[in-house]
C-alpha positions in Angstrom: 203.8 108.0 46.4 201.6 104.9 47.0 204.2 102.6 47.4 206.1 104.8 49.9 202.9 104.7 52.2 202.5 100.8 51.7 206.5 101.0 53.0 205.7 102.6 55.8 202.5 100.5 56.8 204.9 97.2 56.2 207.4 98.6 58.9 204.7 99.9 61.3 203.4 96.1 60.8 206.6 94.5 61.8 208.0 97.1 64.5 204.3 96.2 66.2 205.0 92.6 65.7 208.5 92.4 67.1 207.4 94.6 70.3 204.6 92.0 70.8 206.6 89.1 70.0 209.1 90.7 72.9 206.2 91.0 75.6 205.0 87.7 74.8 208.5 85.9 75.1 209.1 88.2 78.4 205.7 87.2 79.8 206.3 83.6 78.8 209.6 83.4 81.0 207.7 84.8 83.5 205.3 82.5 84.3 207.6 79.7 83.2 209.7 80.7 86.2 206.4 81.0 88.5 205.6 77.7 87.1 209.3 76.2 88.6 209.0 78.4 91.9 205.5 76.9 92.6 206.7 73.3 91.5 209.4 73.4 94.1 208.2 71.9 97.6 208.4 74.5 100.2 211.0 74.5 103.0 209.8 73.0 106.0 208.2 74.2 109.1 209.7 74.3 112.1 208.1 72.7 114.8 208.1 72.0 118.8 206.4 68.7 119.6 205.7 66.4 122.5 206.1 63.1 123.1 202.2 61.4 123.7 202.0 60.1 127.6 200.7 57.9 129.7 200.0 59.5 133.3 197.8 58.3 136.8 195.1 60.0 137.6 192.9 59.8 140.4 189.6 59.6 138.7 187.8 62.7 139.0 185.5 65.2 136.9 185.4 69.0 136.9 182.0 71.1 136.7 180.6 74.1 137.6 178.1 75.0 140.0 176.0 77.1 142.2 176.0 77.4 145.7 172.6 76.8 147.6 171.5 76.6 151.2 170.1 73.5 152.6 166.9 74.9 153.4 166.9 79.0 151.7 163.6 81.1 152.2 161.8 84.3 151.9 159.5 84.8 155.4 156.4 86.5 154.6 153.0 87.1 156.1 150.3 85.2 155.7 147.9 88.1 157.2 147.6 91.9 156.2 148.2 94.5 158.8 150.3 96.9 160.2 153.4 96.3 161.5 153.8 97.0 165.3 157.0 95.8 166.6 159.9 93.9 165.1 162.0 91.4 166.7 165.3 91.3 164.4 168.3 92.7 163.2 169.6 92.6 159.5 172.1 90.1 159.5 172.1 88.7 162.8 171.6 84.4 163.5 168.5 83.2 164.5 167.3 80.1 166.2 164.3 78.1 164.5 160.4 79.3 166.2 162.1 83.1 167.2 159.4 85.4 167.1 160.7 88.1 163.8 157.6 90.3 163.7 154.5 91.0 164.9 151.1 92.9 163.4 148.9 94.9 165.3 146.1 92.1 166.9 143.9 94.2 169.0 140.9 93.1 167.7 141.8 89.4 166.9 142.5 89.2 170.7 139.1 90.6 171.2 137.4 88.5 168.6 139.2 85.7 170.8 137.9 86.4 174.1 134.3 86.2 172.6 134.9 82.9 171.3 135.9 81.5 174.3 133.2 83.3 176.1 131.3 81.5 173.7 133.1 77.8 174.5 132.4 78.4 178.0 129.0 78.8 177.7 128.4 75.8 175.2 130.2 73.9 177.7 127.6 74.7 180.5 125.1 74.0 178.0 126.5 70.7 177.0 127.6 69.6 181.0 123.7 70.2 182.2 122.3 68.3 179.4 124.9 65.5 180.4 123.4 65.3 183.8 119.8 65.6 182.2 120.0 63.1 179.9 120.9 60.2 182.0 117.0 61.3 184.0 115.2 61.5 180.5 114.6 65.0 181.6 116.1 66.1 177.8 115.6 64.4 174.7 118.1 62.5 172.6 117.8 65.4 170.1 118.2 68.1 172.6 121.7 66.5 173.6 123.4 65.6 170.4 122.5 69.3 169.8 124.0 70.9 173.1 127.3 68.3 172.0 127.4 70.4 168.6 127.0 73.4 170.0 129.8 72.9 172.4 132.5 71.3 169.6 131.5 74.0 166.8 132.5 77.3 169.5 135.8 75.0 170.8 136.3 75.2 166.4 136.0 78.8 167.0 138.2 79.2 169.5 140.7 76.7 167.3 140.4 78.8 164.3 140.6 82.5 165.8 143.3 81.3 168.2 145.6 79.8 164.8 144.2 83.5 163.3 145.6 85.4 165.9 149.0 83.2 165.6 149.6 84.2 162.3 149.9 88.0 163.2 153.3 87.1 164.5 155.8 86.0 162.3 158.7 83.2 163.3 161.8 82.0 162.2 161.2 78.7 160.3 164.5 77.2 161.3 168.0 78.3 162.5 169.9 80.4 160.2 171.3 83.7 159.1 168.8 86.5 158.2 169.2 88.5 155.1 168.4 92.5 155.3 165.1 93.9 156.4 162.5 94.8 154.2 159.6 95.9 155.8 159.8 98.9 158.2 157.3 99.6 162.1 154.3 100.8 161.4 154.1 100.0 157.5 150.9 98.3 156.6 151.2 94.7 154.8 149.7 93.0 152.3 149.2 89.4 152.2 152.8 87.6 151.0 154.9 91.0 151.4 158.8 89.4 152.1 159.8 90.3 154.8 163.3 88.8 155.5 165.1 86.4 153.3 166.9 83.4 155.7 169.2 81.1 154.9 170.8 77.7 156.6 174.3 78.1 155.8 176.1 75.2 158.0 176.3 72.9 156.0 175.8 74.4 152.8 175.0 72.6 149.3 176.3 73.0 145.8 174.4 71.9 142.8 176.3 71.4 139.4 175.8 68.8 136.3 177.7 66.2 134.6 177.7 64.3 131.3 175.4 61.6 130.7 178.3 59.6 129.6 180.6 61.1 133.1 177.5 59.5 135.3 179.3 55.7 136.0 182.0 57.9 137.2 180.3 59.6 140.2 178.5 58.3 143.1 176.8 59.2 146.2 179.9 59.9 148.6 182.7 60.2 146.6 184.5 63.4 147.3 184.2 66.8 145.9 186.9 70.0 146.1 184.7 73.0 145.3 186.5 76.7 144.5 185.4 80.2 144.5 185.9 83.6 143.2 185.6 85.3 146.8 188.5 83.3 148.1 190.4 81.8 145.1 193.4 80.1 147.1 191.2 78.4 149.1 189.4 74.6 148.5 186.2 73.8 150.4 186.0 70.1 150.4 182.7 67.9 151.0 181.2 65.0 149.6 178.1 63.9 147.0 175.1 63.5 149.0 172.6 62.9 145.9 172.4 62.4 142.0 169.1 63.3 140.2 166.7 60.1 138.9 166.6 61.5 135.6 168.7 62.9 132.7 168.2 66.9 131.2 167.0 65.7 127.8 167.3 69.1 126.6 171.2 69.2 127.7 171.9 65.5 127.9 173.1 66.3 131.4 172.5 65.1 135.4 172.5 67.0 138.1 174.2 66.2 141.4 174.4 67.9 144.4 177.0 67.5 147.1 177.1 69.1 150.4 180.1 70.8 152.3 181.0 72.2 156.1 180.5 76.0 156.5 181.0 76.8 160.1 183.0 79.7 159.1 180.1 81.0 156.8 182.3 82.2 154.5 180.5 80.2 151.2 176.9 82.0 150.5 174.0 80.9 148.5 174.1 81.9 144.6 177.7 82.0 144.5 179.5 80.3 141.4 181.4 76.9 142.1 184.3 75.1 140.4 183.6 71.8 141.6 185.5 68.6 141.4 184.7 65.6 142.0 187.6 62.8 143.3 187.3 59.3 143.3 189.9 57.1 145.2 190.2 54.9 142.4 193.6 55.9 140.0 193.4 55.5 136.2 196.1 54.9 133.5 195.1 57.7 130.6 196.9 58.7 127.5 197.1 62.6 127.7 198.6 65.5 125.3 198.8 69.7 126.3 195.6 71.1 125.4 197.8 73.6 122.7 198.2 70.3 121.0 194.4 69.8 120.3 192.2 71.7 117.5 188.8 72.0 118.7 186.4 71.4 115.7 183.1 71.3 114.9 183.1 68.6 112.6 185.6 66.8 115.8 189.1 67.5 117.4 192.1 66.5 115.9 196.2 66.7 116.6 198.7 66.9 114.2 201.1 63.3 114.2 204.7 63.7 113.0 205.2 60.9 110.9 207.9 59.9 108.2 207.4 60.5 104.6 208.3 58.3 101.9 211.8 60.5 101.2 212.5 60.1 104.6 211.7 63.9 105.8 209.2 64.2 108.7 205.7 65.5 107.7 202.5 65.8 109.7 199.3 63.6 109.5 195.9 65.0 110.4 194.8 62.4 113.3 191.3 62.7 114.3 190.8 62.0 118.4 188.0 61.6 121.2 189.2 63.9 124.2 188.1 62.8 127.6 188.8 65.1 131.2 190.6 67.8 131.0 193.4 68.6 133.7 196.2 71.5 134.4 196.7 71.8 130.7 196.7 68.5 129.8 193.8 66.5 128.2 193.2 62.9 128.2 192.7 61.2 124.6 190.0 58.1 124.9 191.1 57.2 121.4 192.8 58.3 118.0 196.3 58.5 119.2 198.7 56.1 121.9 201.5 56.3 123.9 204.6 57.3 122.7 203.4 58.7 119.1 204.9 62.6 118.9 202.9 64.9 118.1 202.9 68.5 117.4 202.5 70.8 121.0 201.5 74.2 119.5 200.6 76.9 116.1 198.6 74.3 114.2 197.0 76.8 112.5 200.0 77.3 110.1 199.8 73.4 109.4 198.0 71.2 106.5 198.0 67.4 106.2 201.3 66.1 104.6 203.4 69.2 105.1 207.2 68.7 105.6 208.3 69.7 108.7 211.3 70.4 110.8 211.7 69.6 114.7 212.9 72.5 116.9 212.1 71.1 120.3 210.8 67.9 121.8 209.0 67.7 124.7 209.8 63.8 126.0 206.9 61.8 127.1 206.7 61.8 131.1 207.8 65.8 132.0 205.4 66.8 134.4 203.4 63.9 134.8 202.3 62.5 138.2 199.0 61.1 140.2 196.6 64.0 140.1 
């Protein structure tokens, strides 16, 4: 009986050990085969490139801006009162000293007339102690102090009479007024807006550069500004000054140029595309922006090179990138004229990886002074 159970525990033994032996050797030709797949090289990608080219461009640098009137402010009063009659419309063009407002003045008026009352007696005073002195009939004294009386109430007068001015409010310059925001008859404190104006022909537009873009723009040189409110239309004007100092907290200078707006259809605040155009026309190296990846660590393009087998591959080449124009951008360095590189979907690409060429772009197709 024994030896029949030791049987049976021998058979269970090796029926376990030829199963395992059988998983092993299947699992063995399994990864063996992995092994070859992943040892194979893997079929090339297919491609478009685009032939690296050299192109004339005027030299000119894009930006953007903000619109802002030559001279832009908000009128308010410099004395409290009430309102008692107002001169303007919302809206409406008005020339430089218009009267916009006035506040009740009843009793600066009055405070006025006894000043001068005042004046005209000091200068009675004064004129008889003229005609005095030259007898000895008044002292020295008596005259310097009939002179002081006399120029301290003309003071008065002065200073009542620029009081009294005050209470009505004009237009600083010539321009367009904004909306009203005082209404007749509300009492006003001291520095209450009243009207926002604006000078809007010419106009101004304010936008900033690189540091390293600043030998490229001068006072002058020609700018071709764009806006939301009329897209299909280019407002052209010129630089009229470039700031003394560098932003050292953006590394950046700001310009301002200046353009024509009798049509006052450009408004303060508004957001520019400006670009600035030089007469003077470069030779640049330039590749579609698809054909640049933007990195943090620096940009780079894909080069389609030969291998050592002879099949094309593609080589990681680090570039600097210069101004960028309708979809192309210019390459300062990194890359030349004539090199192919790849024009789009570098994302599915890695250094050294075989690839196939499905189109070509040649160098030249598009190009042209810009």
């Amino acid at each position: 009986m024994k030896k029949t159970n030791v049987k049976r525990v021998i058979v269970v033994i090796v029926g376990l050990a030829v199963v395992l032996g059988a998983l092993f050797a299947w699992r063995f030709a399994q990864i063996r085969q992995q092994a070859e797949m992943m040892s194979q090289a893997p079929p090339p990608v297919e491609i478009e490139v685009v032939e690296v080219a050299e192109r004339r461009w005027a030299q000119s640098i894009s930006a953007n801006g903000s619109l802002r009137a030559v001279n832009g402010v908000e009128v308010a009063n410099e004395i409290a009162g009430v309102v008692e009659a107002l001169e303007f419309e919302s809206g409406e063009t008005v020339e430089a000293n218009e009267v916009l407002l006035r506040i009740e003045a009843d009793t600066d008026e009055a405070a006025l007339e006894t000043r001068e009352a005042e004046a005209r007696l000091a200068l009675q005073q004064f004129e008889r102690f003229s005609d005095l002195i030259g007898e000895n009939a008044v002292s020295q004294s008596e005259f310097d102090e009939a002179r002081a009386n006399f120029e301290a109430a003309e003071a008065r007068v002065h200073e009542q009479r620029a009081l009294l001015n005050k209470k009505t409010i004009r237009a600083p310059f010539s321009g367009v007024l904004g909306l009203r925001q005082v209404d007749l008859g509300e009492y006003i404190g001291v520095g209450t807006a009243i009207v926002g104006i604006n000078m809007l022909d010419p106009i101004q537009v304010d936008f900033t550069i690189s540091e390293r873009e600043l030998p490229r723009v001068k006072v002058g040189d020609r700018v071709e500004v764009t806006v939301a409110a009329y897209a299909d239309q280019q407002f052209n004007g010129q630089v009229q000054a470039i700031d003394s100092s560098v932003l050292p907290e953006s590394r950046t200078v700001r310009v301002r140029a200046e353009l024509a707006n009798s049509d006052l259809q450009l408004r303060p605040g508004m957001f520019a595309n400006v670009r600035t155009v030089r007469d003077e026309v470069l030779e640049v190296i330039t590749v579609p922006r698809t054909a640049i990846s933007y990195n943090t660590y620096g940009d780079f393009v894909f080069k389609v090179v030969e291998g050592d087998d002879g099949q094309k591959i593609v080589e990681r080449v680090s570039v600097t990138t210069g101004a960028a124009r309708d979809g192309e951008v210019e390459i300062i360095e990194g890359i030349r004229a004539g090199d192919t590189v790849v024009g789009a979907g570098l994302l599915r690409l890695r250094n050294n990886q075989p690839v196939k060429i499905v189109d070509e772009t040649p160098a030249g197709k598009g190009s042209g002074q810009g």
